[in-house]
C-alpha positions as CSV (number, residue, x, y, z in Angstrom):
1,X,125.2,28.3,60.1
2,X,123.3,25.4,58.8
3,X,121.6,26.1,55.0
4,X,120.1,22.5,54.1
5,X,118.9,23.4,50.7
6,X,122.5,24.3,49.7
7,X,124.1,21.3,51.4
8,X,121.6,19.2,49.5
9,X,122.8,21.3,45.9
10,X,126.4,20.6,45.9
11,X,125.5,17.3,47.3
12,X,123.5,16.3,44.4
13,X,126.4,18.3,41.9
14,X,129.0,15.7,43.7
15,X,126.8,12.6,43.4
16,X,126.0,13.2,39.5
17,X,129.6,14.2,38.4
18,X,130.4,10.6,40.7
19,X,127.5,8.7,38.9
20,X,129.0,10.4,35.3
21,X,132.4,9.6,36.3
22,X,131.3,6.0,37.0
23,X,133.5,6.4,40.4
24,X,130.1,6.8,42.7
25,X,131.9,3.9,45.0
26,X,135.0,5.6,45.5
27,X,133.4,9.5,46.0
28,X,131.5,7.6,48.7
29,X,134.2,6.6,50.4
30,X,135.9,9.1,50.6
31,X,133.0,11.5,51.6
32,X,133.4,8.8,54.6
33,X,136.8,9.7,54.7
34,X,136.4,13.6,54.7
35,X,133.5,13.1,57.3
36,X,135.6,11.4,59.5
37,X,138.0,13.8,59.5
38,X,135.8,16.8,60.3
39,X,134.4,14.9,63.0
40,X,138.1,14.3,64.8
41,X,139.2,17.4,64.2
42,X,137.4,20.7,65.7
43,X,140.7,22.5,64.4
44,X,140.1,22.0,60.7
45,X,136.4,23.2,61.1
46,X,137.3,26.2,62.4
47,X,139.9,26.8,60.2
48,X,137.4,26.3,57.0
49,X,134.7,28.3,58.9
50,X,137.2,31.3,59.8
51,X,136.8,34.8,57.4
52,X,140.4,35.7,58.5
53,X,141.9,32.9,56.8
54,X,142.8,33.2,53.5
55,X,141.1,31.4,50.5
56,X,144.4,30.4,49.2
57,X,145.2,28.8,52.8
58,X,142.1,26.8,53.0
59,X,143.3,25.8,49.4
60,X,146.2,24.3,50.5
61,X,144.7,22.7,53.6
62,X,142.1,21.0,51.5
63,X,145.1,20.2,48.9
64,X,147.0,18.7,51.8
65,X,143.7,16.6,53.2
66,X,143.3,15.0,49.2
67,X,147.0,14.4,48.5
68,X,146.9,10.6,47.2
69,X,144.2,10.3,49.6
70,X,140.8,11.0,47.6
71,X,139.6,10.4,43.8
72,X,140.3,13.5,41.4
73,X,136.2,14.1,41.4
74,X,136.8,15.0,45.3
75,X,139.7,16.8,45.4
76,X,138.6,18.6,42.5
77,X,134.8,19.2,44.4
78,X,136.4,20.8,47.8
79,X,138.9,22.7,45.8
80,X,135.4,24.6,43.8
81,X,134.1,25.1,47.2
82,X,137.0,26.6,48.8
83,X,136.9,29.0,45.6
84,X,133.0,29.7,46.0
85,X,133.7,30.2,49.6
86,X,131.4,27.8,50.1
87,X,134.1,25.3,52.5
88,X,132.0,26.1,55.9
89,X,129.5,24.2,54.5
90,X,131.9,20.7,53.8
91,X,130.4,18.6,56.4
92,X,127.3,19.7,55.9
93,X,127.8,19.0,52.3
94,X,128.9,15.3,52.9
95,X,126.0,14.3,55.2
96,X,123.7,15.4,52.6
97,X,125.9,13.2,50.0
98,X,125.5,10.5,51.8
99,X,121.7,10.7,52.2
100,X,121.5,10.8,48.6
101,X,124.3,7.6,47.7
102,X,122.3,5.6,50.1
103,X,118.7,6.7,48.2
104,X,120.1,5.9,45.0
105,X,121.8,2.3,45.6
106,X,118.4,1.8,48.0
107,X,120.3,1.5,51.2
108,X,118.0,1.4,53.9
109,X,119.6,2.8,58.1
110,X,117.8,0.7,60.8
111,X,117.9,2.2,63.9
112,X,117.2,-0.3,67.0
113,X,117.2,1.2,70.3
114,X,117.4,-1.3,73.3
115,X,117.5,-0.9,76.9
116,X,121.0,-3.1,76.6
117,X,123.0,-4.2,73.8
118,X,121.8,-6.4,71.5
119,X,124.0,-9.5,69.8
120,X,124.8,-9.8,66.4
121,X,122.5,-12.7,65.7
122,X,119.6,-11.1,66.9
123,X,120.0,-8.3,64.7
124,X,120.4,-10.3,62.3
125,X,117.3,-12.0,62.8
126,X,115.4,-8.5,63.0
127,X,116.6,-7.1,59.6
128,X,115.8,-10.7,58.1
129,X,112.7,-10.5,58.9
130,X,112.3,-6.9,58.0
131,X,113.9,-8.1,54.9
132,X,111.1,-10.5,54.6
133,X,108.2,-8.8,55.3
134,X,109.4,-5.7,52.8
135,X,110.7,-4.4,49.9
136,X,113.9,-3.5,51.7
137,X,116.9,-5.4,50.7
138,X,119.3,-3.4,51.5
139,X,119.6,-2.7,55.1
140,X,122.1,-1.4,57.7
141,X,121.9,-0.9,61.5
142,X,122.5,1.1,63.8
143,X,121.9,0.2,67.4
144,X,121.7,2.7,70.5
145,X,121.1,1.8,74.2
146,X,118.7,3.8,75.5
147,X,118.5,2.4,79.4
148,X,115.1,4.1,79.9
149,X,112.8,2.1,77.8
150,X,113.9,-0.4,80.9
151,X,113.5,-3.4,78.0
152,X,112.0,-4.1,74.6
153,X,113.1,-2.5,71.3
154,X,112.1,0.3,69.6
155,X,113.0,0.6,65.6
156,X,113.2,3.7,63.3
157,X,113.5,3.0,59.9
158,X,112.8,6.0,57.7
159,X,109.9,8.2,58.7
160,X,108.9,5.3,60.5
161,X,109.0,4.1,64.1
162,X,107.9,1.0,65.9
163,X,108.0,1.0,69.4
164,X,107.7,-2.0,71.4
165,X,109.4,-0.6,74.6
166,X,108.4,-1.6,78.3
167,X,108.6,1.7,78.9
168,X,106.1,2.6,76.2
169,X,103.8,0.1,77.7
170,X,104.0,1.8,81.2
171,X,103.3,5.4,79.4
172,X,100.0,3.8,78.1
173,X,99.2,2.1,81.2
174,X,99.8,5.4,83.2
175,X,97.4,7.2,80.7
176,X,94.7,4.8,81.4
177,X,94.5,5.2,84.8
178,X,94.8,8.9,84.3
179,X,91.9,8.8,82.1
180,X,90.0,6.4,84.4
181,X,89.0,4.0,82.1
182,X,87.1,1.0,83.2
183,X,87.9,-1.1,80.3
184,X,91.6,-2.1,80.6
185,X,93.4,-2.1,76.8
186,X,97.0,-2.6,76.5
187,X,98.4,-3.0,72.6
């Protein structure tokens, strides 16, 4: 039962108790840590979402996840939401942390989708020249093959998207003769 604007609350409740405890670094990773975790293990999610299981359980679960593992600010964080009953909501909850560690050190995701895998080096020359050509400094990347844009690259960046597919080519070609234009225009 997804609720965004709460995930996005006790996100922004974790990040400035991290920022005040000057240990934003650390809660980072280990929201990475905890979001790992959930991810591996269907068990545990079921557990936390489960009305049958006791809220001193859970308790001890989370306890038993923290144990020398995470900073007092997180234990302390998932032990308040197992009280509020709000622990269905944990991996919701670090998604939307994360979102908000990456908007305040000005981390930018880069999304590159190819039709096969692309080499270190020519990522690197991408995000350098994204680097260049923008105020974005900070950048990391993501990659995804996506066989269907048969070659090219298409990049997502934010709310924005560059598409320089083969595949996208062929859409706009197929459009035009659809459209019977006389005039052939291709980007």
């Amino acid at each position: 039962m997804p609720n965004q604007t709460l995930a996005d609350r006790y996100a922004l409740t974790l990040i400035d108790s991290a920022i005040e405890g000057k240990e934003l670094d650390r809660v980072y990773s280990d929201v990475l840590v905890l979001q790992k975790v959930f991810a591996t293990n269907a068990e545990l999610v079921s557990v936390l979402n489960s009305p049958v299981i006791l809220e001193d359980k859970k308790e001890k679960i989370m306890e038993a996840i923290a144990a020398n593992k995470l900073s007092p600010i997180t234990a302390d964080f998932s032990r308040l939401l197992v009280r509020k009953g709000r622990e269905n909501y944990l991996p919701e909850i670090m998604e939307s942390f994360i979102k908000l560690y990456k908007q305040h050190n000005e981390i930018y995701t880069l999304k590159m989708i190819t039709a096969v895998p692309i080499s270190e080096e020519l990522q690197q020359v991408v995000v350098d020249k994204i680097k260049e050509v923008t105020t974005m400094k900070k950048i990391e990347v993501v990659t995804e093959v996506r066989e269907s844009i048969i070659g090219g690259l298409i990049f997502e960046i934010g709310d924005l998207i560059v598409d320089a597919s083969v595949g996208f080519d062929l859409h706009k070609i197929r459009q035009q003769f659809q459209t019977n234009e006389y005039i052939y225009h291709i980007r």
